[in-house]
N, CA, C and O atoms as a Tripos MOL2 file, in Angstrom:
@<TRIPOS>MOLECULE
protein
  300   299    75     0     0
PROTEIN
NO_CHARGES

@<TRIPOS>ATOM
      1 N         -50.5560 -137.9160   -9.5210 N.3       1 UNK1
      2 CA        -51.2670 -137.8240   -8.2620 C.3       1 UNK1
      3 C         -51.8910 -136.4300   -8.1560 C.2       1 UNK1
      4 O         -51.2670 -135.3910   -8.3700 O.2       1 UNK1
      5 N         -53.2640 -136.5090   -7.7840 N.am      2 UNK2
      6 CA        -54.0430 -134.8460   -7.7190 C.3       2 UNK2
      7 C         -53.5040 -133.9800   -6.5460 C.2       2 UNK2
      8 O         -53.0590 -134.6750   -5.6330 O.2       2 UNK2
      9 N         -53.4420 -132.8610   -6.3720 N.am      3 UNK3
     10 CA        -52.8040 -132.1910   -5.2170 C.3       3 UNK3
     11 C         -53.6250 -132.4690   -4.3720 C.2       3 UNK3
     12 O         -53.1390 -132.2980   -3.2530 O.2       3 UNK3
     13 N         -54.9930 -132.9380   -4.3350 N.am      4 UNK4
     14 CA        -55.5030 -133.4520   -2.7800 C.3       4 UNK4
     15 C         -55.0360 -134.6150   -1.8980 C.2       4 UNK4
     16 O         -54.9360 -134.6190   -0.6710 O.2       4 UNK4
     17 N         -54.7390 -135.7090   -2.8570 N.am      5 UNK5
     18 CA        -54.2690 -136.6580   -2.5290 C.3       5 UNK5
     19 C         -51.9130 -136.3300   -1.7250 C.2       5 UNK5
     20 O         -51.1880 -136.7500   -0.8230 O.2       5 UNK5
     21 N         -51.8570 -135.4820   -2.7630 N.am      6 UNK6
     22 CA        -50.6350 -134.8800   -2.2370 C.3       6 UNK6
     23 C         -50.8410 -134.5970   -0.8890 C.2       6 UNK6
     24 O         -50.5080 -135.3070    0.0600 O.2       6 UNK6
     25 N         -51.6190 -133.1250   -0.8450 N.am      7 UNK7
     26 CA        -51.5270 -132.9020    0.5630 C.3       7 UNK7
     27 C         -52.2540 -133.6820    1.3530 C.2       7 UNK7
     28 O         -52.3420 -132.9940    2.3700 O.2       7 UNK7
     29 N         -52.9500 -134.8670    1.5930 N.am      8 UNK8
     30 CA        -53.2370 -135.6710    2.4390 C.3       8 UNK8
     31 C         -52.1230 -136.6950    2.7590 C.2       8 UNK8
     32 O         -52.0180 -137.3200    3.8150 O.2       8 UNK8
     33 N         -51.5480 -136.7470    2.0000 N.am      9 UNK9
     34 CA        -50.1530 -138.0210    2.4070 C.3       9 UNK9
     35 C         -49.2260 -136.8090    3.0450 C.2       9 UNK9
     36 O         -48.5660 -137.1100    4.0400 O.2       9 UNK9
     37 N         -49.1390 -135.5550    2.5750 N.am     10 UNK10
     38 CA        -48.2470 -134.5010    3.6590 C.3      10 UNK10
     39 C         -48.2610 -134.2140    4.8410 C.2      10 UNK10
     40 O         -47.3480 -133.8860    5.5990 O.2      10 UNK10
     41 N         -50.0370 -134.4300    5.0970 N.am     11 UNK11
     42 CA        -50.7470 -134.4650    6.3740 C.3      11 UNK11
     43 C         -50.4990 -135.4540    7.4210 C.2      11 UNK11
     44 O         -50.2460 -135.2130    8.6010 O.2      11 UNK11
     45 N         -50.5870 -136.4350    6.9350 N.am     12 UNK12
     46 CA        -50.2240 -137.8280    7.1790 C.3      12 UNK12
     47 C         -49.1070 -137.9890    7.6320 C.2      12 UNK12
     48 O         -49.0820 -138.5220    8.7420 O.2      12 UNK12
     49 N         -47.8160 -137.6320    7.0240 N.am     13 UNK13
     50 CA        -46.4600 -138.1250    7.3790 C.3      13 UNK13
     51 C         -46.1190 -137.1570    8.0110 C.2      13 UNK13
     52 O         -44.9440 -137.2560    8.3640 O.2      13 UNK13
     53 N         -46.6670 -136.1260    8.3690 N.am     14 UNK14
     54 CA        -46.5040 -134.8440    9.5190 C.3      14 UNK14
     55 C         -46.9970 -135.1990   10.5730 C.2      14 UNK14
     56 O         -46.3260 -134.8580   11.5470 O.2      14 UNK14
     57 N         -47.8150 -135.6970   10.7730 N.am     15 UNK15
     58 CA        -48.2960 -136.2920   11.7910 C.3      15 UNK15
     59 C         -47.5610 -137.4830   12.7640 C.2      15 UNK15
     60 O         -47.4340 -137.6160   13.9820 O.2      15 UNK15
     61 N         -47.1340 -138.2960   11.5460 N.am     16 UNK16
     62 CA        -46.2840 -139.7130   12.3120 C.3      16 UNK16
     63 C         -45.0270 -139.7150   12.3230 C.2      16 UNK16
     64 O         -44.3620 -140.6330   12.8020 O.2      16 UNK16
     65 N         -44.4380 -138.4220   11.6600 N.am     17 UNK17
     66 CA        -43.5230 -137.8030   11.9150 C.3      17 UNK17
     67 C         -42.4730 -137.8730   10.8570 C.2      17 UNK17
     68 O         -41.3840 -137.4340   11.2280 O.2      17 UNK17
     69 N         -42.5290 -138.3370    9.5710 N.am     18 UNK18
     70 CA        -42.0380 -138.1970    8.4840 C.3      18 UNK18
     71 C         -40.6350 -139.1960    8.5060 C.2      18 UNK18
     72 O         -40.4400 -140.3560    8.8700 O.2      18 UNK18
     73 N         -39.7940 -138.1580    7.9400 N.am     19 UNK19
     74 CA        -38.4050 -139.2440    7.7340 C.3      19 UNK19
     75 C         -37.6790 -138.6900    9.1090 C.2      19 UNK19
     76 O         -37.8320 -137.5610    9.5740 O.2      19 UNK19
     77 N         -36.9890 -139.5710    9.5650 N.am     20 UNK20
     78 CA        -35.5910 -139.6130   10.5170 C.3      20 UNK20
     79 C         -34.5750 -138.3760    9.6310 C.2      20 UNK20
     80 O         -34.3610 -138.4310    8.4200 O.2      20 UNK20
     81 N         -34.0190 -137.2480   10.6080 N.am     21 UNK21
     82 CA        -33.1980 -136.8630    9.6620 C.3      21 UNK21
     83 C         -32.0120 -137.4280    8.8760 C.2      21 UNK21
     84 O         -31.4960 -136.9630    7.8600 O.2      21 UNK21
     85 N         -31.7210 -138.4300    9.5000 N.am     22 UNK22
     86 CA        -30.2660 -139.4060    8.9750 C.3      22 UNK22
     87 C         -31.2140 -139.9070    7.1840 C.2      22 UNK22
     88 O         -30.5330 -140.4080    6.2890 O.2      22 UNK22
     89 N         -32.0210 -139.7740    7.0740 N.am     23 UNK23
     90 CA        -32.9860 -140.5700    5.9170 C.3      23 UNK23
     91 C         -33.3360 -139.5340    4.9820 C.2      23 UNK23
     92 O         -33.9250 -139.8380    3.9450 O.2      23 UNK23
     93 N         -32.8600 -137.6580    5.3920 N.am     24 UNK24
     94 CA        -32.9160 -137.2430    4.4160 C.3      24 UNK24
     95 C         -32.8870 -137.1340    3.1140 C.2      24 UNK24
     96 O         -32.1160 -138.0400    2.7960 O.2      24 UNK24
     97 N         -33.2660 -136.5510    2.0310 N.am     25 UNK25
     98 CA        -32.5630 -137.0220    0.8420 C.3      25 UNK25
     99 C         -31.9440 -135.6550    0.2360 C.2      25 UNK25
    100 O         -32.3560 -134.7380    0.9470 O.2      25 UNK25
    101 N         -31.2340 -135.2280   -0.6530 N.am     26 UNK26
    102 CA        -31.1100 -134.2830   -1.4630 C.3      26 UNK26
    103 C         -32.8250 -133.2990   -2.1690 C.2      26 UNK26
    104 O         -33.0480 -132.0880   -2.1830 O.2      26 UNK26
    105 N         -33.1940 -133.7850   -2.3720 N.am     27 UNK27
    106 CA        -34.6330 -132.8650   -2.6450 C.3      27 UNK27
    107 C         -35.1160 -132.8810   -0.9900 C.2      27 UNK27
    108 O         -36.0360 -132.0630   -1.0120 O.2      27 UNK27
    109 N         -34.9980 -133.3740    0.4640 N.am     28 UNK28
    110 CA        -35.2870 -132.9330    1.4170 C.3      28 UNK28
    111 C         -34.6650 -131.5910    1.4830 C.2      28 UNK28
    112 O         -35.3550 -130.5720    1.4400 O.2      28 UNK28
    113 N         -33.2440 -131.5660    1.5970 N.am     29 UNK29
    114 CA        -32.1300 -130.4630    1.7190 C.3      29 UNK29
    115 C         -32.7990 -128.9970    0.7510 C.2      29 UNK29
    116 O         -33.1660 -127.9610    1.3060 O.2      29 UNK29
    117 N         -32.8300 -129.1930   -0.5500 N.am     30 UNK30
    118 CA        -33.4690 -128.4710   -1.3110 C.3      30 UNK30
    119 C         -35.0180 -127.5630   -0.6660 C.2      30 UNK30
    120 O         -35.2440 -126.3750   -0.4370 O.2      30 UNK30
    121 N         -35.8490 -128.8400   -0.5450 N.am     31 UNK31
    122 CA        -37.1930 -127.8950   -0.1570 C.3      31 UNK31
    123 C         -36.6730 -127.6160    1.5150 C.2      31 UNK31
    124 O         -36.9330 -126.5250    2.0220 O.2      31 UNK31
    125 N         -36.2420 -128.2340    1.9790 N.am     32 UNK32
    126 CA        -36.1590 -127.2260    3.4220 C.3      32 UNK32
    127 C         -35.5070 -126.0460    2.9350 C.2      32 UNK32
    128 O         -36.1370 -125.2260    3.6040 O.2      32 UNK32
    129 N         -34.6340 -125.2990    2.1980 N.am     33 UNK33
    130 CA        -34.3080 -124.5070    1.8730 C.3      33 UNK33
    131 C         -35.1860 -123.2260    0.7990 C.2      33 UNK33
    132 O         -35.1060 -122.0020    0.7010 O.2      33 UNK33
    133 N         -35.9910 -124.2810    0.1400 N.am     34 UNK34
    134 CA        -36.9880 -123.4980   -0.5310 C.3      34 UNK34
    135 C         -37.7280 -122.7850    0.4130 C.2      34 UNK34
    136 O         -37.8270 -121.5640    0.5320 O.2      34 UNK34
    137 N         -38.4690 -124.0840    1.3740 N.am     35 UNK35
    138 CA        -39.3080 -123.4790    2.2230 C.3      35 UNK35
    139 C         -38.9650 -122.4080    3.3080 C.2      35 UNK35
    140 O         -39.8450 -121.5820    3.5520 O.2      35 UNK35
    141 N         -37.8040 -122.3330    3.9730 N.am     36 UNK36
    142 CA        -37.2190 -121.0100    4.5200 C.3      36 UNK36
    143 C         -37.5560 -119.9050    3.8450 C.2      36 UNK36
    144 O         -38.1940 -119.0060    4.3940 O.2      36 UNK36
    145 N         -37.1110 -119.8340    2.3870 N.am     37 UNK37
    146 CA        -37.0480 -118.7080    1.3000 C.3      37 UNK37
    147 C         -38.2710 -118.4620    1.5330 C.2      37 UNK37
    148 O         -38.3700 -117.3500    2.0510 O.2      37 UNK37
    149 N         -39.8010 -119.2510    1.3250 N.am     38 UNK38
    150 CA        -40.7830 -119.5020    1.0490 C.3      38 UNK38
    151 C         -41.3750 -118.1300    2.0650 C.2      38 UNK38
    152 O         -41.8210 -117.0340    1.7240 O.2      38 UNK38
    153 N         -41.1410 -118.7750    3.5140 N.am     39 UNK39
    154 CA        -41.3760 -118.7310    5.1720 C.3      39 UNK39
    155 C         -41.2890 -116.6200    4.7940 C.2      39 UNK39
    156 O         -42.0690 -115.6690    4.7620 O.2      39 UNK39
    157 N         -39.2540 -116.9970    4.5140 N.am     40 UNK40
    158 CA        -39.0240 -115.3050    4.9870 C.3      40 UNK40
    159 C         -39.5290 -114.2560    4.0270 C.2      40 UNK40
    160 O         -39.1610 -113.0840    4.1020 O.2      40 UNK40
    161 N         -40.2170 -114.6160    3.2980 N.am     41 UNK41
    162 CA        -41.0510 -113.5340    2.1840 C.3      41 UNK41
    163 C         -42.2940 -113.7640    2.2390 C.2      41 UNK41
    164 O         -42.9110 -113.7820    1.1740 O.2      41 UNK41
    165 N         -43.1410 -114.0480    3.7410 N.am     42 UNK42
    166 CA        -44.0790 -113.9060    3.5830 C.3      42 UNK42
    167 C         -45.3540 -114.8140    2.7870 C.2      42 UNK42
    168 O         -46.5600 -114.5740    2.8500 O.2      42 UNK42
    169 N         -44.5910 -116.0500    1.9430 N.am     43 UNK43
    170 CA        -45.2300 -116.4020    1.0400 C.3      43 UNK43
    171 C         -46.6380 -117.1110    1.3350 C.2      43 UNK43
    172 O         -47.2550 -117.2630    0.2810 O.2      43 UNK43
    173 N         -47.2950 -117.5660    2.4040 N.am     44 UNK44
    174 CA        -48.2220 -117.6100    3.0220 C.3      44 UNK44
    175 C         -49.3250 -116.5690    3.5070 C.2      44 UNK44
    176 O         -50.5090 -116.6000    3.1740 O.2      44 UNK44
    177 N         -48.6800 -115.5760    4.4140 N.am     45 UNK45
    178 CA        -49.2190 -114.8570    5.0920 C.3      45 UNK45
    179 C         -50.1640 -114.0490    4.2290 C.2      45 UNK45
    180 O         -51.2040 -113.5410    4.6480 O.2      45 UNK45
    181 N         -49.7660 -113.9820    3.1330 N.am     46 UNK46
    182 CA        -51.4280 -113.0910    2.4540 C.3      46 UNK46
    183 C         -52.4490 -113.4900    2.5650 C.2      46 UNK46
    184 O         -53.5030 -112.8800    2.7420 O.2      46 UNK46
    185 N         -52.1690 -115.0130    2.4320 N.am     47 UNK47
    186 CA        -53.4900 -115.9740    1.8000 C.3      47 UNK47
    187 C         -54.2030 -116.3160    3.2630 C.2      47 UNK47
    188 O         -55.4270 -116.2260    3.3590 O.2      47 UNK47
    189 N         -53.4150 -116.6970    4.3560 N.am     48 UNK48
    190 CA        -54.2640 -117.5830    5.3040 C.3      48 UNK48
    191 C         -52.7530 -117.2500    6.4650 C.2      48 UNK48
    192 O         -51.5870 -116.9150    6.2600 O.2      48 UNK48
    193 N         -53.7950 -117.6480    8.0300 N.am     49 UNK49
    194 CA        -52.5950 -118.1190    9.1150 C.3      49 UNK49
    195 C         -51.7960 -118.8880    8.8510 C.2      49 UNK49
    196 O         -51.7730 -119.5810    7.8340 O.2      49 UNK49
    197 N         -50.8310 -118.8770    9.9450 N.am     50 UNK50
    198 CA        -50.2840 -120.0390    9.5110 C.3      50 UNK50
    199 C         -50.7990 -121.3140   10.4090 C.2      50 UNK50
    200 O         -50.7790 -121.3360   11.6400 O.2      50 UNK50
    201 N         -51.1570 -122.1250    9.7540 N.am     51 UNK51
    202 CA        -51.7340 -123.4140   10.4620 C.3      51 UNK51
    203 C         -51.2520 -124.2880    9.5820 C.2      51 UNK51
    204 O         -50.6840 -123.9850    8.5330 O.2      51 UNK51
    205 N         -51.5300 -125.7170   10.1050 N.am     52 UNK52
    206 CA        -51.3340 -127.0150    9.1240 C.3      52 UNK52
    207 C         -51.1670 -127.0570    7.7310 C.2      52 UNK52
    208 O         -50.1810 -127.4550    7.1110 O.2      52 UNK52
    209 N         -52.6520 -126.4250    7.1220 N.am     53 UNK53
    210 CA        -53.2160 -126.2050    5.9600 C.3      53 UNK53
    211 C         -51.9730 -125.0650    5.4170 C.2      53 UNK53
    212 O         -51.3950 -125.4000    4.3830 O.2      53 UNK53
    213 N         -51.6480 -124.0630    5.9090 N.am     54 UNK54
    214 CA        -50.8000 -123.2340    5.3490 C.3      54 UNK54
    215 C         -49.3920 -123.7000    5.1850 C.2      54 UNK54
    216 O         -48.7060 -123.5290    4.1770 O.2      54 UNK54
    217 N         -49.0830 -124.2210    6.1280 N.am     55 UNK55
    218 CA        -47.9320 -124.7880    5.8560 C.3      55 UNK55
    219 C         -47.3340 -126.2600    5.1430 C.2      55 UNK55
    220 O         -46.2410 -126.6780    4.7620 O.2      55 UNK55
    221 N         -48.8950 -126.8170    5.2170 N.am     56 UNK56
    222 CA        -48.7580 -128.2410    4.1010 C.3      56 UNK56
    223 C         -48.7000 -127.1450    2.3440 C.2      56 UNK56
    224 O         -48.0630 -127.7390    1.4740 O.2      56 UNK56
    225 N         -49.1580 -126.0420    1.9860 N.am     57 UNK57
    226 CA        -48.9630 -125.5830    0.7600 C.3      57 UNK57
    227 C         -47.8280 -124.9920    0.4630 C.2      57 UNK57
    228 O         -47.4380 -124.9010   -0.7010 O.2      57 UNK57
    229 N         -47.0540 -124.4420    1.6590 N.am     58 UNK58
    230 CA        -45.8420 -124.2220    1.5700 C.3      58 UNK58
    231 C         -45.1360 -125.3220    0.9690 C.2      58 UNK58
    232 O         -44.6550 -125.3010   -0.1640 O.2      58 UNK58
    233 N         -45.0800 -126.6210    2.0610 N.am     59 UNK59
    234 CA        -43.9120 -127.7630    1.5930 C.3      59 UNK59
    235 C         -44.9530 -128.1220    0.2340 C.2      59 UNK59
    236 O         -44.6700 -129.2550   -0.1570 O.2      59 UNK59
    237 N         -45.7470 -127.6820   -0.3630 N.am     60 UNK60
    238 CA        -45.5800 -128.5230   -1.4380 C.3      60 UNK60
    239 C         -44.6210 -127.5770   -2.5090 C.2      60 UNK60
    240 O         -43.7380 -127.8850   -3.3100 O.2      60 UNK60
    241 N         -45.1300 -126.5070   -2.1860 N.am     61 UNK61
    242 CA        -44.6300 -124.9930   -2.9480 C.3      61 UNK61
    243 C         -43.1530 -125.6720   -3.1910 C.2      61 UNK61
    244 O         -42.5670 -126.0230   -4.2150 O.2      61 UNK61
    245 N         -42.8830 -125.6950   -2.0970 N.am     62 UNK62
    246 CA        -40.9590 -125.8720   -1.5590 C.3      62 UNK62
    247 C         -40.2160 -127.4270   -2.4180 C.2      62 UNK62
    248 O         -39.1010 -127.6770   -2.8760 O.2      62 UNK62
    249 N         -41.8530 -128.4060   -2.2810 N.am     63 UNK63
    250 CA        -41.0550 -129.6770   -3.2120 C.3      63 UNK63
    251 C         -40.7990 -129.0860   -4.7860 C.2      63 UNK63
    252 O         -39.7190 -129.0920   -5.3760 O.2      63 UNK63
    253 N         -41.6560 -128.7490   -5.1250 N.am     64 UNK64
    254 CA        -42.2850 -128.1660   -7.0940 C.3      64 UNK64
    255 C         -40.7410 -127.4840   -6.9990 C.2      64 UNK64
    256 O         -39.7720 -127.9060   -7.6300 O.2      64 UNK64
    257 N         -40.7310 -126.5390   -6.2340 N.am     65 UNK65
    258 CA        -38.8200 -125.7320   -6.4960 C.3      65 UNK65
    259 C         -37.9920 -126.8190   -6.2130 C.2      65 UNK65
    260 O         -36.9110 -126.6220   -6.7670 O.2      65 UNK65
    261 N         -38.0050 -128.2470   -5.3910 N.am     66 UNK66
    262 CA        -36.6630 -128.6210   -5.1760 C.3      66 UNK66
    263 C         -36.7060 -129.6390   -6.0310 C.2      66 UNK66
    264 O         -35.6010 -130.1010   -6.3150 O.2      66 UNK66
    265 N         -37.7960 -130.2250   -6.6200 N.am     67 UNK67
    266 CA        -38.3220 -130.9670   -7.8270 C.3      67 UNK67
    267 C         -36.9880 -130.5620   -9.1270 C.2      67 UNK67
    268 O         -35.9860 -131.1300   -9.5620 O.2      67 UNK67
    269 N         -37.5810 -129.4850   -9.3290 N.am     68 UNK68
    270 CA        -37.2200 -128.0080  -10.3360 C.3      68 UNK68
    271 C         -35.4830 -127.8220  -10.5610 C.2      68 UNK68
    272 O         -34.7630 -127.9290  -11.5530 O.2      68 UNK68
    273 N         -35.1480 -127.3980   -8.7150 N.am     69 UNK69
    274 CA        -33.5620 -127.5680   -9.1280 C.3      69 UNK69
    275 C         -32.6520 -128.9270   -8.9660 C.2      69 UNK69
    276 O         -31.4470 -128.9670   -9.2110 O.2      69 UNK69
    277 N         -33.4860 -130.0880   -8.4860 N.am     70 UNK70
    278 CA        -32.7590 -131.3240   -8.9590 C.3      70 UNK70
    279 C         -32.6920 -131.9400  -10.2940 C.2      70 UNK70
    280 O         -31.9180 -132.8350  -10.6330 O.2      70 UNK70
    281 N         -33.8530 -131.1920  -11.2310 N.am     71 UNK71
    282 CA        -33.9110 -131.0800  -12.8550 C.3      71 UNK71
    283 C         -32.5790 -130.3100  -13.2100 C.2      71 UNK71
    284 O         -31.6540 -130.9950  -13.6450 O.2      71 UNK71
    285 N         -32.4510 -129.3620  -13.1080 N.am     72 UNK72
    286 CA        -31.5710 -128.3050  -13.5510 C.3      72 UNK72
    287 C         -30.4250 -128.5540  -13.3310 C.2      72 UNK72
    288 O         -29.6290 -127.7600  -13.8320 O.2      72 UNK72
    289 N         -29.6550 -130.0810  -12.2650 N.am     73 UNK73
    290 CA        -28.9760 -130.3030  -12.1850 C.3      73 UNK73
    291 C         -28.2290 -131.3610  -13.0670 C.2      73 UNK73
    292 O         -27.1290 -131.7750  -12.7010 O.2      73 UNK73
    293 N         -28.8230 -131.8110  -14.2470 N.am     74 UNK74
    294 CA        -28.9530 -133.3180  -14.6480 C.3      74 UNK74
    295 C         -29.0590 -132.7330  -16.1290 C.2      74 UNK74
    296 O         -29.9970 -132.1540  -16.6780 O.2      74 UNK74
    297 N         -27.0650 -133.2690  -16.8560 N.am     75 UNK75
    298 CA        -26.7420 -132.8740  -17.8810 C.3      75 UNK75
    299 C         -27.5300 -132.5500  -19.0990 C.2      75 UNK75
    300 O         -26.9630 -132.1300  -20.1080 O.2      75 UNK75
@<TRIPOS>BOND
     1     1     2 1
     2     2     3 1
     3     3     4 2
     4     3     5 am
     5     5     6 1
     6     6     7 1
     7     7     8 2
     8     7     9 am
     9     9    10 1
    10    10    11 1
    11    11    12 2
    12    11    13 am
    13    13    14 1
    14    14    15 1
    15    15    16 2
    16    15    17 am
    17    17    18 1
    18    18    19 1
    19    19    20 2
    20    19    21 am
    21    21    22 1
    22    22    23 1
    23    23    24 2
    24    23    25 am
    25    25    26 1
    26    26    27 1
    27    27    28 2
    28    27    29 am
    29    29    30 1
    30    30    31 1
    31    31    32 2
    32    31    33 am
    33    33    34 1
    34    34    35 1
    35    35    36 2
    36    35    37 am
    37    37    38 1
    38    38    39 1
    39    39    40 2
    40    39    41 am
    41    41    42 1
    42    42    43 1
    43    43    44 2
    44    43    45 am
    45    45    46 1
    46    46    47 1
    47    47    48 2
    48    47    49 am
    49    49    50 1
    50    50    51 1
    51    51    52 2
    52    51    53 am
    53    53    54 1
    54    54    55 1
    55    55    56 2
    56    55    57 am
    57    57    58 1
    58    58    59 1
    59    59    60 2
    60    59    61 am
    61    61    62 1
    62    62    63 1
    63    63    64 2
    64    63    65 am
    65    65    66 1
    66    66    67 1
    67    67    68 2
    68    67    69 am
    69    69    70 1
    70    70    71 1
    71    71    72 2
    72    71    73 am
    73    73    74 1
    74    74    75 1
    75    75    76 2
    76    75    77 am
    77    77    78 1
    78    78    79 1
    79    79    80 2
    80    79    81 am
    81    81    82 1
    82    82    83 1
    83    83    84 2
    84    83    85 am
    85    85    86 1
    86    86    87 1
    87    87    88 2
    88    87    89 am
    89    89    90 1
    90    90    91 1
    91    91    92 2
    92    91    93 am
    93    93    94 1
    94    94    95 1
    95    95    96 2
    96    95    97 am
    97    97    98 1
    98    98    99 1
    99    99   100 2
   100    99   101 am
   101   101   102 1
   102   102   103 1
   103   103   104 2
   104   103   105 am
   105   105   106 1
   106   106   107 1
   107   107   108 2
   108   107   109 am
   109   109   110 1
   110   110   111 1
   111   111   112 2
   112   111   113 am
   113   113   114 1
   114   114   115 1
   115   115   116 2
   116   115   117 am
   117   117   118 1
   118   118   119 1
   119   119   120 2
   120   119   121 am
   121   121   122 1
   122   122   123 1
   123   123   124 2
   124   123   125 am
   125   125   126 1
   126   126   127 1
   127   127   128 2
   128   127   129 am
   129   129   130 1
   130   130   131 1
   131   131   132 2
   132   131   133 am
   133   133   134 1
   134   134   135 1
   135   135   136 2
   136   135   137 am
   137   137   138 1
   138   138   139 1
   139   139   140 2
   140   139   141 am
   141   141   142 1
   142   142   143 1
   143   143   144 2
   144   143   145 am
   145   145   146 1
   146   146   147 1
   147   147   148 2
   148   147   149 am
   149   149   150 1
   150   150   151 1
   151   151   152 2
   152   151   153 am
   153   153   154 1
   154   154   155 1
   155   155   156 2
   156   155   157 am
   157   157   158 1
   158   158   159 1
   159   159   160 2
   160   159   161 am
   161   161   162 1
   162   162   163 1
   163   163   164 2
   164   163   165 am
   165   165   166 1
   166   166   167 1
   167   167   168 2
   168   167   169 am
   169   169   170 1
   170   170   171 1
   171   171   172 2
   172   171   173 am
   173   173   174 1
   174   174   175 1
   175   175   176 2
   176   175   177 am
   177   177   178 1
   178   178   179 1
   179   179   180 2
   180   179   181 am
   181   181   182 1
   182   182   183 1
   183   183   184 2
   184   183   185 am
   185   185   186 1
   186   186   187 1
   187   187   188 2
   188   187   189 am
   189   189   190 1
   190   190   191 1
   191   191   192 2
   192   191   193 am
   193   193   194 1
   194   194   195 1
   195   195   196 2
   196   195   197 am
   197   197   198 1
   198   198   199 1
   199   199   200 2
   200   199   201 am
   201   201   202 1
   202   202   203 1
   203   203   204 2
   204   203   205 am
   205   205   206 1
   206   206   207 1
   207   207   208 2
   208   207   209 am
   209   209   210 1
   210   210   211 1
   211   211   212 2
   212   211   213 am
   213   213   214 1
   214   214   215 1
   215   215   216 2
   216   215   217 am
   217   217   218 1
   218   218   219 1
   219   219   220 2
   220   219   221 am
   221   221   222 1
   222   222   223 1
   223   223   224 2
   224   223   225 am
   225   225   226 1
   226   226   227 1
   227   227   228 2
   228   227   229 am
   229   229   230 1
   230   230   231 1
   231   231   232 2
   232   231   233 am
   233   233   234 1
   234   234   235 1
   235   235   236 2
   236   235   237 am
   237   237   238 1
   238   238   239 1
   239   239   240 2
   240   239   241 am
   241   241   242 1
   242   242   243 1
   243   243   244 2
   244   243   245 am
   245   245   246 1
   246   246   247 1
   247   247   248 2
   248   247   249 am
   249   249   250 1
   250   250   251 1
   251   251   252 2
   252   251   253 am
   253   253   254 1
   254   254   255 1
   255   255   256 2
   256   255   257 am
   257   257   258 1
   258   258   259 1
   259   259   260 2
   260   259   261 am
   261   261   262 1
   262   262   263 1
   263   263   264 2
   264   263   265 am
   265   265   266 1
   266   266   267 1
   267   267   268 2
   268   267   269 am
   269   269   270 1
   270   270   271 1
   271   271   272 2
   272   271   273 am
   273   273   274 1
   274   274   275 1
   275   275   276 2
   276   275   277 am
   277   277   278 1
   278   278   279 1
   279   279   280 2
   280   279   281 am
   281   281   282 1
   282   282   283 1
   283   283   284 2
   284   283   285 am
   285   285   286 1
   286   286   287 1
   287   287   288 2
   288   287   289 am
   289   289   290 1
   290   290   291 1
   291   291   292 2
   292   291   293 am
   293   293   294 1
   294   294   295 1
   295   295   296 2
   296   295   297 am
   297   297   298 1
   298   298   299 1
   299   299   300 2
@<TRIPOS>SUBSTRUCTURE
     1 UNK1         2 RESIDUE 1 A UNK
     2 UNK2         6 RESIDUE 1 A UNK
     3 UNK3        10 RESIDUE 1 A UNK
     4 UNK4        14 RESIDUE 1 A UNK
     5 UNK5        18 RESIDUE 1 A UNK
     6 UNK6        22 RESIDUE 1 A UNK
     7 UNK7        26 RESIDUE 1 A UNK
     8 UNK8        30 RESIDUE 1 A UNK
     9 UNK9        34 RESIDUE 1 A UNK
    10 UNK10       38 RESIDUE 1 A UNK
    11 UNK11       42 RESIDUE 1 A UNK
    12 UNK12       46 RESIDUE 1 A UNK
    13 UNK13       50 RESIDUE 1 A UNK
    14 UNK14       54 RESIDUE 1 A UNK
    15 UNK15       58 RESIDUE 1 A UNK
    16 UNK16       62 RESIDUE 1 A UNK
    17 UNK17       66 RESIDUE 1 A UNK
    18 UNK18       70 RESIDUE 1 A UNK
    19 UNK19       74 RESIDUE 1 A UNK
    20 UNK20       78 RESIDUE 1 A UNK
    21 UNK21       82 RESIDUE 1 A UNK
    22 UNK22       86 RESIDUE 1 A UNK
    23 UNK23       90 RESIDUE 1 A UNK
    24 UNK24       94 RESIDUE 1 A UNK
    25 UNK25       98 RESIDUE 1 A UNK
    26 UNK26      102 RESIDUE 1 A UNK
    27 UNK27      106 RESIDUE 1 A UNK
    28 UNK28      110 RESIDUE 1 A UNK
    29 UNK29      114 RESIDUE 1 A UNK
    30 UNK30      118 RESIDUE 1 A UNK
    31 UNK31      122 RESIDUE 1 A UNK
    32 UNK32      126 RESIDUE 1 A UNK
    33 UNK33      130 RESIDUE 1 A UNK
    34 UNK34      134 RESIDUE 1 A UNK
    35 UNK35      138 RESIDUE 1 A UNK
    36 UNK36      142 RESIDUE 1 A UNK
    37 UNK37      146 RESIDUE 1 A UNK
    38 UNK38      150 RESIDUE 1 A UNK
    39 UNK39      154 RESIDUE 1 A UNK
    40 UNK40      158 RESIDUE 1 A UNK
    41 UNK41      162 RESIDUE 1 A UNK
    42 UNK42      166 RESIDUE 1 A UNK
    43 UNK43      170 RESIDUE 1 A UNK
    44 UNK44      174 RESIDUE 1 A UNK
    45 UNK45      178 RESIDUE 1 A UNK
    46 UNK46      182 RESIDUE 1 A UNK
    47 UNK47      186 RESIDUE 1 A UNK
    48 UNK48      190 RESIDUE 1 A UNK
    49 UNK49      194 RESIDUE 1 A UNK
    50 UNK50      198 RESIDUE 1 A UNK
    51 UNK51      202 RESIDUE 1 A UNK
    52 UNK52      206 RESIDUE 1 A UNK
    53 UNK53      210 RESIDUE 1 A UNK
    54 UNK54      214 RESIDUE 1 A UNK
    55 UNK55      218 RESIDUE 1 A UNK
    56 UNK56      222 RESIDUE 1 A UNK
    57 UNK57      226 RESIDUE 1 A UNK
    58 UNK58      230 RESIDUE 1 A UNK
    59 UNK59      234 RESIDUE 1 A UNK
    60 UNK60      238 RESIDUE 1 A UNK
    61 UNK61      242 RESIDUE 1 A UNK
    62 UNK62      246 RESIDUE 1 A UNK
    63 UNK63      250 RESIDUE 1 A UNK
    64 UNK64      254 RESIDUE 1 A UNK
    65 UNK65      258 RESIDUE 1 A UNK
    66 UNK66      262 RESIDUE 1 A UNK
    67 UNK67      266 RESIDUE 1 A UNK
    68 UNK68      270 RESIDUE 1 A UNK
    69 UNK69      274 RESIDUE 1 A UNK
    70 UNK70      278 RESIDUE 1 A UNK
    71 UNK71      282 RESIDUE 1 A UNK
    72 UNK72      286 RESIDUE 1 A UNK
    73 UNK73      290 RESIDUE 1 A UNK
    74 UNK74      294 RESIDUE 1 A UNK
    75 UNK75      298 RESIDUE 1 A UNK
């Protein structure tokens, strides 16, 4: 899938409001945690405000790391 099409389905399910937290999954847990990390270093703020657009590149930023350490978990 091209990252445009990514962040348009990010857009999308932000909007209608995504998953129920009870529907979390383990890579949810992960990138919310990435994305904090992401948040408290600034990792946005060079590039742009923070708006929609900035923060849909964050959570993708935040999936690619929780992608990453649910790999690293798997013998």
């Amino acid at each position: 899938m091209a990252i445009v099409e990514k962040l348009e389905g990010l857009k999308s399910q932000a909007r209608a409001g995504a998953l129920p937290a009870s529907e979390a999954t383990m890579r949810d847990y992960f990138a919310v945690h990435a994305a904090c990390g992401l948040l408290a270093n600034g990792w946005c703020s060079e590039r742009r405000e923070y708006d929609l657009d900035g923060y849909t590149e964050v959570a993708l930023e935040a999936y690619v790391m929780a992608d990453a350490m649910l790999q690293a978990r798997r013998p």
